[in-house]
MARBA-3410 file (N, C-alpha, C, O; in Angstrom, 1 decimal):
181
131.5,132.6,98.6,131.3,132.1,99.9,131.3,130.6,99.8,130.7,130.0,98.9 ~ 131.7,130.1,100.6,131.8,128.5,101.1,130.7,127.9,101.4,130.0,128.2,102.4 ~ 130.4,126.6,100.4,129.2,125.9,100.7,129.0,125.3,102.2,129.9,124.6,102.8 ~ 127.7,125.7,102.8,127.7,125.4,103.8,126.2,124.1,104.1,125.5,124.0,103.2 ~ 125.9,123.3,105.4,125.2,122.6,105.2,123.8,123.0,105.3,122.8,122.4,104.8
123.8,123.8,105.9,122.3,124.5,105.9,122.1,125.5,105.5,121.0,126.0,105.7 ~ 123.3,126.4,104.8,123.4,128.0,104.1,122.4,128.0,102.9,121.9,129.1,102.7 ~ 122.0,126.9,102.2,121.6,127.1,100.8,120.5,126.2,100.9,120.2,125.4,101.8 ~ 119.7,126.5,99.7,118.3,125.7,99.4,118.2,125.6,98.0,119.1,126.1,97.2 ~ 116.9,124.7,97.4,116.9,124.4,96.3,116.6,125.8,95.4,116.0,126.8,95.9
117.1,125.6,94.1,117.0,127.4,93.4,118.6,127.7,93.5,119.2,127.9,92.5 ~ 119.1,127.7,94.7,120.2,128.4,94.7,121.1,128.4,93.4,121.0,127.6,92.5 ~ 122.0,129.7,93.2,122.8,129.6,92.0,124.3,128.9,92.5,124.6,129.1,93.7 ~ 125.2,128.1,91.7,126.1,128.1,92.5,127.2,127.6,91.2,127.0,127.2,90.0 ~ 128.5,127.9,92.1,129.9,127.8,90.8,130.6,126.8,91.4,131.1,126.8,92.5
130.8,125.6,90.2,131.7,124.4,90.8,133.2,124.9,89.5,133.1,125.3,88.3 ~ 134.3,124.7,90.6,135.3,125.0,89.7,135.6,124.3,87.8,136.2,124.9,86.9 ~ 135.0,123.2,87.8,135.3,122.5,86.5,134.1,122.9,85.5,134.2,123.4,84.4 ~ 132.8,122.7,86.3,131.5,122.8,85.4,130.9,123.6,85.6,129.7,123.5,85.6 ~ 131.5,124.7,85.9,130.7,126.3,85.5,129.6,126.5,86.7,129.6,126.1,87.9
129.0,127.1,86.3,127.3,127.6,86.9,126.7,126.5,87.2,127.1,125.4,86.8 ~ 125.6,126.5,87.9,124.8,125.3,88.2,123.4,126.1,89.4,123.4,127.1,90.1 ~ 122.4,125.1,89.2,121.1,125.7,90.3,121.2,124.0,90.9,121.4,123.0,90.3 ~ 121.0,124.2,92.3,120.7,123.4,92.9,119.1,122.8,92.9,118.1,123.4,93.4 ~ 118.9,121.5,92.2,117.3,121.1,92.1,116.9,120.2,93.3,115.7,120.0,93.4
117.9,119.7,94.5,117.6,118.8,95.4,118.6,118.5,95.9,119.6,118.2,95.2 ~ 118.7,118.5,97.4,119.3,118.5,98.4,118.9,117.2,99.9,117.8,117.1,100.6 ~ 120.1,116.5,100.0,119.7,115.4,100.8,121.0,115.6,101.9,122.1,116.2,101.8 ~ 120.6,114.8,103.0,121.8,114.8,104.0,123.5,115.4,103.8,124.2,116.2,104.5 ~ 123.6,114.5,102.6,124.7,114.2,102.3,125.2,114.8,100.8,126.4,114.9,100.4
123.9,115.1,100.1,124.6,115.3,98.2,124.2,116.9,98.2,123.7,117.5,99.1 ~ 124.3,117.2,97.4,123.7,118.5,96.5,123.4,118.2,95.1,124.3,117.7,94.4 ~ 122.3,118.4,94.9,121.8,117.6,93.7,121.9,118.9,92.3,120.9,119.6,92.1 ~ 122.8,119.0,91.6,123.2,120.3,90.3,122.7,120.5,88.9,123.4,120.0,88.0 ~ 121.7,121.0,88.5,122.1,120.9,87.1,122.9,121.8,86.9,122.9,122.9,87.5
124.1,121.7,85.6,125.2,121.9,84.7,124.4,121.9,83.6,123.7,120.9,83.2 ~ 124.3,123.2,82.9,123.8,123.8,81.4,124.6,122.4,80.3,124.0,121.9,79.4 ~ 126.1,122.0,80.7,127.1,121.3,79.9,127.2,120.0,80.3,127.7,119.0,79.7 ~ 126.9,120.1,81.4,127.2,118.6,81.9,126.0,118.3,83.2,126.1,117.9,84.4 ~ 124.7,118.6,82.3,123.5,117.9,83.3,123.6,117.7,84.7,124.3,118.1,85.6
122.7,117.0,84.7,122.4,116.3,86.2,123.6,116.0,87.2,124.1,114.9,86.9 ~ 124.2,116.6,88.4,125.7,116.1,88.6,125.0,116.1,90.4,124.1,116.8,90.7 ~ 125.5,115.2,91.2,125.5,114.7,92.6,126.5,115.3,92.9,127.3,115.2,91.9 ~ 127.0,116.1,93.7,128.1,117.2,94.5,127.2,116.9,95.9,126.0,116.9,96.2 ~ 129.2,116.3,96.7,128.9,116.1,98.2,129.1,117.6,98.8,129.9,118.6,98.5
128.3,117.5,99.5,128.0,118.8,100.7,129.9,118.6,101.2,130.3,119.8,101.5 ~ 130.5,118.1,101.3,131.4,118.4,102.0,132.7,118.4,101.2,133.9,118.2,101.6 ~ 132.1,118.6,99.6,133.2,119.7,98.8,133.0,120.7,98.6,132.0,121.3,98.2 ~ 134.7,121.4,99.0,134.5,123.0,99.6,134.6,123.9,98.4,134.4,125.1,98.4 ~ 135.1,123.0,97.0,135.1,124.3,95.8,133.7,124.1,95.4,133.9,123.8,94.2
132.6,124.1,95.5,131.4,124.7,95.1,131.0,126.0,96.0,131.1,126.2,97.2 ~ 130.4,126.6,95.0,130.3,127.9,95.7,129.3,128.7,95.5,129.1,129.3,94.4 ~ 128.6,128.8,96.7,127.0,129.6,96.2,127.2,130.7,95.4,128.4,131.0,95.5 ~ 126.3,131.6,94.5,126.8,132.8,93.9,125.2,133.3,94.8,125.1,134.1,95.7 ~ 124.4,132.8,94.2,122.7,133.0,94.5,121.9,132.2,96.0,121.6,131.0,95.9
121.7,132.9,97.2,121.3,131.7,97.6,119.4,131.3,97.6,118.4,132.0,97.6 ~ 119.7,130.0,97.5,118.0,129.2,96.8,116.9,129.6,98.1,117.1,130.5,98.9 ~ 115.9,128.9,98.2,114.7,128.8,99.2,115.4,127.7,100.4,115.9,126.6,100.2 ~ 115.2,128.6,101.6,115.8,127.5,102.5,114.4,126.5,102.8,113.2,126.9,102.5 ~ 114.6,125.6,103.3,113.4,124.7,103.2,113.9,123.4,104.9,114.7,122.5,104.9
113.2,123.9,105.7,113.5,123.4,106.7,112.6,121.9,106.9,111.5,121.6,106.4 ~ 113.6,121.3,107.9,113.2,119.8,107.6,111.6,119.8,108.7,111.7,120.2,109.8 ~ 110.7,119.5,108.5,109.7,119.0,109.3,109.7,118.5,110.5,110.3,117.4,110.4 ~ 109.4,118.7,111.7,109.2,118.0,112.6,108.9,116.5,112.5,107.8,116.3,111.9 ~ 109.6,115.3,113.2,109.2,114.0,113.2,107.5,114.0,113.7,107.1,114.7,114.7
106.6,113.3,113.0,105.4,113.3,113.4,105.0,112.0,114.0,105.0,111.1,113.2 ~ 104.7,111.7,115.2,105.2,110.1,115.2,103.8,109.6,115.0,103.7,108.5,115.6 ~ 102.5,110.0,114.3,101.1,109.3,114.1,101.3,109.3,113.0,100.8,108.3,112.5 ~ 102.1,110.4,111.8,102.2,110.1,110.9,103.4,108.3,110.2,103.2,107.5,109.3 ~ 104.4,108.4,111.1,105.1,107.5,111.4,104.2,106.4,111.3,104.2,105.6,110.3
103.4,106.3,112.4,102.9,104.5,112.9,101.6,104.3,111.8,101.1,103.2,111.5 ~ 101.1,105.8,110.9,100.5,105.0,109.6,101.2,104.6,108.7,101.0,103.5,108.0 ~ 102.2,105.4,108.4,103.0,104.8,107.3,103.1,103.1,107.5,102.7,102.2,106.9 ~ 104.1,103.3,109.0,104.4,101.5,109.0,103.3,100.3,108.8,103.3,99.1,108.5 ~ 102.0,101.7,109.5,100.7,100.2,109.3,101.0,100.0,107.9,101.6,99.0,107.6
100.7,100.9,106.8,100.5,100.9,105.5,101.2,99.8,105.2,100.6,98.8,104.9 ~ 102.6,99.8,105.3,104.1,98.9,105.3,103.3,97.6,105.5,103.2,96.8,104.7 ~ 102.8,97.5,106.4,102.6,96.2,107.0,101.4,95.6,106.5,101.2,94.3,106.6 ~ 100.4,96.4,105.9,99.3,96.4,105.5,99.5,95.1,104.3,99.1,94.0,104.2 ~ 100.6,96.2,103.4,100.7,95.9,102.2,101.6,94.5,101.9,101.5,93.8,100.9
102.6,94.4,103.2,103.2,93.2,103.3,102.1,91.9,103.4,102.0,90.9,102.7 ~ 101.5,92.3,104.4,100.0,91.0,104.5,99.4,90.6,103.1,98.8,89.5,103.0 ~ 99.6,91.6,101.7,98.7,91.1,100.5,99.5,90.1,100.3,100.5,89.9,101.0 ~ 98.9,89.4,99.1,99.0,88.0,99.2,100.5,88.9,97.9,100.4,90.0,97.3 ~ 101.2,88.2,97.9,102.4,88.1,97.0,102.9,87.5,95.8,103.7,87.6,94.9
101.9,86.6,96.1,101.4,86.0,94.9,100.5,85.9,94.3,99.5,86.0,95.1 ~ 99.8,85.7,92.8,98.0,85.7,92.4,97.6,84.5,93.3,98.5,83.6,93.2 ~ 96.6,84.2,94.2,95.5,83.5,94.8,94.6,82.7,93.7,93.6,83.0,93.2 ~ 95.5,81.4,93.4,94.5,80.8,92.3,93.3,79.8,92.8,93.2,79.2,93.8 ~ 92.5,79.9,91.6,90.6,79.0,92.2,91.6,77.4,91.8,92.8,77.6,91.7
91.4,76.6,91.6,91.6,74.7,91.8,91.1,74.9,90.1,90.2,75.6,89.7 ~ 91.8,74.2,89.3,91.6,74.2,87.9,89.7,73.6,87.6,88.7,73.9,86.9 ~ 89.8,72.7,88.6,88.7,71.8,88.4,86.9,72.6,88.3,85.9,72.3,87.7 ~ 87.5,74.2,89.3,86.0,74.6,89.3,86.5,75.9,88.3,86.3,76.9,89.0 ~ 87.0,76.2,87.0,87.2,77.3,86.3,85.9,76.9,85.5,85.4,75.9,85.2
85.7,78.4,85.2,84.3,78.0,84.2,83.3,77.2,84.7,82.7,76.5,83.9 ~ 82.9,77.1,86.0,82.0,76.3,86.5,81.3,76.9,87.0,82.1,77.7,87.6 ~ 79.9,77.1,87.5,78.5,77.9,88.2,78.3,77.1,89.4,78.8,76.0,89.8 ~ 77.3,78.0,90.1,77.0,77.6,91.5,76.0,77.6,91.2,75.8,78.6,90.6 ~ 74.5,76.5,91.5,73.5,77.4,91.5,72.7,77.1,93.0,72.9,76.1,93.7
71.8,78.2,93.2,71.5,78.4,94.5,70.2,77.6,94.3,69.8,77.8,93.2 ~ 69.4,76.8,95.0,68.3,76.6,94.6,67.1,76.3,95.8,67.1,75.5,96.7 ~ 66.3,76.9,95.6,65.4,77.2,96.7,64.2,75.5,97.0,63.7,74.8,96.2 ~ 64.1,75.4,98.4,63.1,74.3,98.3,62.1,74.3,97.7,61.7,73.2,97.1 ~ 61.3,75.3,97.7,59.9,75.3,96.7,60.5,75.3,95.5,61.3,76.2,95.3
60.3,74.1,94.4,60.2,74.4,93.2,59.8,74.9,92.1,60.2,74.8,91.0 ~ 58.4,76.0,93.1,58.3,77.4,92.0,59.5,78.3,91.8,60.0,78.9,90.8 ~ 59.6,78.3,92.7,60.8,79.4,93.1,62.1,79.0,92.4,62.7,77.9,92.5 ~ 62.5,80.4,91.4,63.4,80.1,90.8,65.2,80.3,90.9,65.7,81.1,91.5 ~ 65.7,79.6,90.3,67.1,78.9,91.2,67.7,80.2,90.4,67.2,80.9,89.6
69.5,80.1,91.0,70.1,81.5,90.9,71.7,80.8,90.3,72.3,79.9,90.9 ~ 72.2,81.4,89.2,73.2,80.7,88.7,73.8,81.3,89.3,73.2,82.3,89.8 ~ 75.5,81.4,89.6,76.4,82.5,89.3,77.9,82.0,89.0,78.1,80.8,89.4 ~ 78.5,82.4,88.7,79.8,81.7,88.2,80.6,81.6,89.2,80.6,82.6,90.0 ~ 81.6,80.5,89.5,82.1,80.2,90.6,83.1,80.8,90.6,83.7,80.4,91.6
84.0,81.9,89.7,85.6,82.6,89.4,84.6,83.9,90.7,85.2,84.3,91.6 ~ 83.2,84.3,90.4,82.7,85.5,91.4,82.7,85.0,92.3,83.5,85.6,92.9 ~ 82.1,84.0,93.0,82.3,83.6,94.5,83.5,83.5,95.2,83.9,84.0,96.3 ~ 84.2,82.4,94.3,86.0,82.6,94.4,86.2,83.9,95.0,86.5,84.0,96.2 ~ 86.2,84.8,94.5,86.9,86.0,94.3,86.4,86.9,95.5,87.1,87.8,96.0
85.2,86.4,95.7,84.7,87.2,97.3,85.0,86.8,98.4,85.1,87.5,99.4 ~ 85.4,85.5,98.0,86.4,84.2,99.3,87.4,85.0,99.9,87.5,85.4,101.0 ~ 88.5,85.0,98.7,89.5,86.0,98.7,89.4,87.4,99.3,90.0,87.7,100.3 ~ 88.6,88.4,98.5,88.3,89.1,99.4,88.1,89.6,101.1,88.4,90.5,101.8 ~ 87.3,88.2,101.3,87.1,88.2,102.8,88.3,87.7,103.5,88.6,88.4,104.5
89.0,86.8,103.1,90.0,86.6,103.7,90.4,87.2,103.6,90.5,87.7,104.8 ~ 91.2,88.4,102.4,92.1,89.3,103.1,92.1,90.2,103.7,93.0,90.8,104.3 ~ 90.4,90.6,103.6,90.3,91.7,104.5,90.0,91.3,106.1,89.7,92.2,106.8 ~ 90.1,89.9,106.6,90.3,89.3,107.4,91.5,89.7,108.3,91.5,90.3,109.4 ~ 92.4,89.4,107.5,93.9,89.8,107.5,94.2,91.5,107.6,95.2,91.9,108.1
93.5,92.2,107.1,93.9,93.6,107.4,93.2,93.9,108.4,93.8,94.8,109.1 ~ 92.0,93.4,109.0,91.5,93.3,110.4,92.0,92.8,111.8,91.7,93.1,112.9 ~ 92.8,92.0,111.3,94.0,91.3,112.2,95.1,92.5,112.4,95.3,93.0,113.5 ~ 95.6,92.7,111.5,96.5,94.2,112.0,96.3,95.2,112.8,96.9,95.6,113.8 ~ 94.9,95.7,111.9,94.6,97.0,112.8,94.4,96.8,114.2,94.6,97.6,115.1
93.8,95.2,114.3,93.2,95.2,116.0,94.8,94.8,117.0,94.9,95.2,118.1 ~ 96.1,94.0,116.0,97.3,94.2,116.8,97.9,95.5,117.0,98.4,95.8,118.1 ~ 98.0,96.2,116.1,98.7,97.7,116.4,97.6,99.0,116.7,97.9,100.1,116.2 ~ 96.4,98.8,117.4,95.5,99.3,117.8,95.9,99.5,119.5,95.8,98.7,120.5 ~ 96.4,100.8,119.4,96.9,101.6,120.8,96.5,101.5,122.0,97.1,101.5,123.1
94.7,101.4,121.6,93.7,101.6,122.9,93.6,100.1,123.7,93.5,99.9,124.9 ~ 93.6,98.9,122.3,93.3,97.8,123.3,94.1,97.2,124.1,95.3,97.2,123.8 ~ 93.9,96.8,125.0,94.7,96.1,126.0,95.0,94.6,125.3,94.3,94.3,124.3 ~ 95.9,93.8,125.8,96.6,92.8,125.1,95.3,91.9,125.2,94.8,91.9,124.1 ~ 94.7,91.3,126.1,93.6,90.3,126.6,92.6,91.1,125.6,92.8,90.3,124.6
91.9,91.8,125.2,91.2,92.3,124.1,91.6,92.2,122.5,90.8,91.9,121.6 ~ 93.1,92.4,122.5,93.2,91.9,121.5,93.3,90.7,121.3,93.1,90.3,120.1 ~ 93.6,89.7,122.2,93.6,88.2,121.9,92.1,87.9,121.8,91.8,87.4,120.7 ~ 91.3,88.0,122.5,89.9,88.2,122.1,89.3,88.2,121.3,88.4,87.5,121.0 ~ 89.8,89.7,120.6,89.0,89.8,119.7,90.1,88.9,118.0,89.5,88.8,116.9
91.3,88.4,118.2,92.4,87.4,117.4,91.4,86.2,117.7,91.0,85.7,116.6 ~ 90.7,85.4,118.9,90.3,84.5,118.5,88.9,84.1,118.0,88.5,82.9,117.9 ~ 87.9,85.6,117.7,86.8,85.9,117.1,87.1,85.4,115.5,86.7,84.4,114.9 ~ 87.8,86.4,115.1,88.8,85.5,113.5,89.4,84.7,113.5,89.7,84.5,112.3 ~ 89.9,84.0,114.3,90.1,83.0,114.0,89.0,81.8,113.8,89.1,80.9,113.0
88.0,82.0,114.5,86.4,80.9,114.2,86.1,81.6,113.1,85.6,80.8,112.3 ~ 86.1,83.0,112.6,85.3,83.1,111.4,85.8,81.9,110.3,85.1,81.2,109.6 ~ 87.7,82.0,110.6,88.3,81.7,109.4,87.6,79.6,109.3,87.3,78.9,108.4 ~ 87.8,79.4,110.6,86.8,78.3,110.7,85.8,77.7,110.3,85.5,76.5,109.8 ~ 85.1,78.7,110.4,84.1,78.8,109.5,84.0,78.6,108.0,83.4,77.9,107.2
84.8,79.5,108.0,85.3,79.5,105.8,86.0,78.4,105.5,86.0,78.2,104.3 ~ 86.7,77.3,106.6,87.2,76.1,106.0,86.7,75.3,105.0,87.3,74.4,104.5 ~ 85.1,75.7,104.7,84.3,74.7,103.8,84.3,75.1,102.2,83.8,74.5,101.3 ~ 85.2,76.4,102.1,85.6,77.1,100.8,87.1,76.5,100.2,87.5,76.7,99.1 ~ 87.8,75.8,101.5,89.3,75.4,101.1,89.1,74.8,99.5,89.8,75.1,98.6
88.2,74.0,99.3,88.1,73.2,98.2,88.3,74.2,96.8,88.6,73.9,95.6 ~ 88.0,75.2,97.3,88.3,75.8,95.6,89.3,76.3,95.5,89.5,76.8,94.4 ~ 90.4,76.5,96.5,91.8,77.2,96.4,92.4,76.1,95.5,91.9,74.9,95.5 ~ 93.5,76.4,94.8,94.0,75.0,94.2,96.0,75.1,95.0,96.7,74.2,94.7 ~ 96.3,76.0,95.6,97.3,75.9,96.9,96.8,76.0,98.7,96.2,76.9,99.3
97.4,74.6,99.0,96.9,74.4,99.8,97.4,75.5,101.2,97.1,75.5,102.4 ~ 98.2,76.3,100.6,98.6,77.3,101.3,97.7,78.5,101.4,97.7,78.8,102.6 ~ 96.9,79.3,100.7,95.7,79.7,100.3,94.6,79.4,101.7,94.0,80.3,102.3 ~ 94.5,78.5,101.9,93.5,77.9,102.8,93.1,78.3,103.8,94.1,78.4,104.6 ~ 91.8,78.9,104.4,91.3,79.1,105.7,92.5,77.9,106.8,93.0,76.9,106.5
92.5,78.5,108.0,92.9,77.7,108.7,92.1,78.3,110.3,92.3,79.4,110.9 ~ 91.3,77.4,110.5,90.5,77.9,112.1,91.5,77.2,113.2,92.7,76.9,113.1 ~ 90.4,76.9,114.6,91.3,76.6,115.2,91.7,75.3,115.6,90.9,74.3,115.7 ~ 92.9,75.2,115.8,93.3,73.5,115.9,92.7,72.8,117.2,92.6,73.5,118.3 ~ 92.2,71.5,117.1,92.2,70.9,118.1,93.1,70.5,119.2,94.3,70.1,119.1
92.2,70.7,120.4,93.6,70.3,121.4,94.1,69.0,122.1,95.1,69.0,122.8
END
């Protein structure tokens, strides 16, 4: 029988005139994906007619478009585009250097911590700043004036964090709040 486009599924047995026998392991729009006992792994277009089912495989029908499954994937996409693409480096000047916290009373005892850990929390916040920024743009429920709203909330945080720029060592890296008008 004549290879057809939706006759057969993966499993199937099937006979190509040159390379013998073959089971179909994967099947796409356009290929049939073969192993050959003699000649392995072989790509056969669905719309060559000397392949020839002998056995036919598991039909396996395509899924319905999910479109919520859709708009997470592309968050993800987008999610993942927002990471930084490059490593986020601390300014050479504060590597190996401590913060310490130190309380007004002089009994009271002061708190070291290394400045690569605070660095690193900076960063943190920023980017999850930025993944906060997404979800509230491609967030179905809010209305556009809510989401600018709540865009110019983070934006003063990031304002805020401007007093951290000093440890980024690219000035691209940098908090940026909001501009004067």
């Amino acid at each position: 029988m004549a290879m057809e486009l939706h006759s057969t599924g993966i499993g199937a047995k099937v006979y190509h005139p040159t390379m013998g026998e073959g089971v179909i392991f994967d099947l796409d729009e356009r290929t049939v994906h073969c192993f050959f006992k003699e000649h392995g792994e072989q790509p056969i277009s669905r719309s060559f007619e000397g392949l020839k089912v002998i056995r036919s495989g598991v039909a396996i029908e395509q899924e319905p478009l999910d479109l919520d499954r859709v708009k997470d994937a592309l968050r993800d996409v987008l999610e993942e585009m927002q990471s930084p693409q490059r490593p986020v480096s601390m300014h050479p000047r504060y590597e190996g250097g401590t913060m310490e916290l130190k309380p007004a009373d002089a009994s009271l005892k002061s708190k070291e911590l290394p400045i690569e850990d605070f660095f690193h929390k900076i960063v943190m916040i920023r980017d999850r700043f930025r993944v906060l920024e997404q979800k509230i743009n491609a967030h179905d429920k809010l209305s556009d004036q809510e989401k600018v709203e709540l865009q110019q909330y983070i934006t003063r945080c990031y304002g805020s964090l401007t007093t951290f720029n000093i440890l980024f060592e690219d000035k691209e890296d940098n908090f940026v709040g909001q501009k004067g008008e």
